[in-house]
N, C-alpha and C positions, 0 to 999 in steps of 0.2 A: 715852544713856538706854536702859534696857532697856524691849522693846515686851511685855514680861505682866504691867506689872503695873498694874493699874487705877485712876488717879486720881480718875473720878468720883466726887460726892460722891452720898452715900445718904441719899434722905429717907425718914422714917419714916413714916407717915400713921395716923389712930387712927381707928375708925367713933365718931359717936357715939349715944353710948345712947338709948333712949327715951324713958325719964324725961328727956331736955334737950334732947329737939325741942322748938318752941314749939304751946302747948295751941291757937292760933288755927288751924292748920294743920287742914282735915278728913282723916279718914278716907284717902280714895283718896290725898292729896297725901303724907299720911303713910308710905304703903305704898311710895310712890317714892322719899322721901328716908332710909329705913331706911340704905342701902348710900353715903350721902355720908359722904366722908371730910374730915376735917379738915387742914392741914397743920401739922406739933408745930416746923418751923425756923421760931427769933424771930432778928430781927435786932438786935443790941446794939449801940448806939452810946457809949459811953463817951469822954469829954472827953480824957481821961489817960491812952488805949489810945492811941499815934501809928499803930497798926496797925490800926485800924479807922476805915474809910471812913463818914463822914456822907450822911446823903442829900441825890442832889443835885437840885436847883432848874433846871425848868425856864429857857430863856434867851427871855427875854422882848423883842418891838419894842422898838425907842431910841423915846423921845419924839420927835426932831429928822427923823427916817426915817420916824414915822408921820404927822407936820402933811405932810412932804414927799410922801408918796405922797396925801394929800388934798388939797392947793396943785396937784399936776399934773394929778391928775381932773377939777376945776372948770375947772382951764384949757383941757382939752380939751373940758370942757361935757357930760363924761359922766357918769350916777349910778354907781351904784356895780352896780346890776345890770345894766348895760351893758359896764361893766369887767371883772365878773364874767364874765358871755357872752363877752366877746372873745376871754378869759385861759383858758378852759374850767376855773375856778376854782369853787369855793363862793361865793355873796353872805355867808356868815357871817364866813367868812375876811378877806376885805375890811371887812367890817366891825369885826371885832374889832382888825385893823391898823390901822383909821384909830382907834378909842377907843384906842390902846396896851394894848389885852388881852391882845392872840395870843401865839402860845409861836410864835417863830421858826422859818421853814421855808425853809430855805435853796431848795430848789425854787419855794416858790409867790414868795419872796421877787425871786429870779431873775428871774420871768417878767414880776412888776409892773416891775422895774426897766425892763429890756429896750422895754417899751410906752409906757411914761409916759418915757424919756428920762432919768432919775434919775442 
């Protein structure tokens, strides 16, 4: 591979006009978004391109791994902002794990296992 010749890709950026900032916007806030720029790269997903990647989906808790990390909390008699505390985790975290909300975090995921015996 030769090293001069430059693969990055080049984005273009466009300012936009005045006439299409939004009219609620006062005065002074106006004078600062003058100089914001747009970005003009769309991404195309086409069914019938095989060359073109779809967006992907975060990976969301198993149902079966989040009743389990709730079954071994109550076991040990703990809430969940105690788990929280222990884990030096978020209570929100724990909490979106125990409803099967959360998007998978192999770290925080780890650490519950580890505490609760899982």
């Amino acid at each position: 591979m030769q090293t001069h010749q430059d693969w990055k890709p080049i984005i273009w950026e466009k300012k936009i006009p005045k006439s299409e900032l939004p009219k609620s916007v006062s005065l002074s806030n106006t004078k600062k978004n003058i100089n914001y720029t747009v970005n003009t790269v769309k991404k195309i997903y086409d069914p019938d391109n095989i060359l073109a990647e779809p967006d992907i989906m975060p990976v969301l808790l198993d149902r079966d791994l989040s009743k389990e990390i709730q079954n071994r909390r109550l076991l040990k008699k703990m809430t969940q902002q105690q788990l929280a505390n222990a884990l030096s985790i978020p209570v929100s975290v724990i909490n979106e794990y125990e409803k099967c909300v959360g998007i998978r975090n192999g770290k925080y995921i780890s650490k519950i296992k580890k505490f609760l015996e899982i």
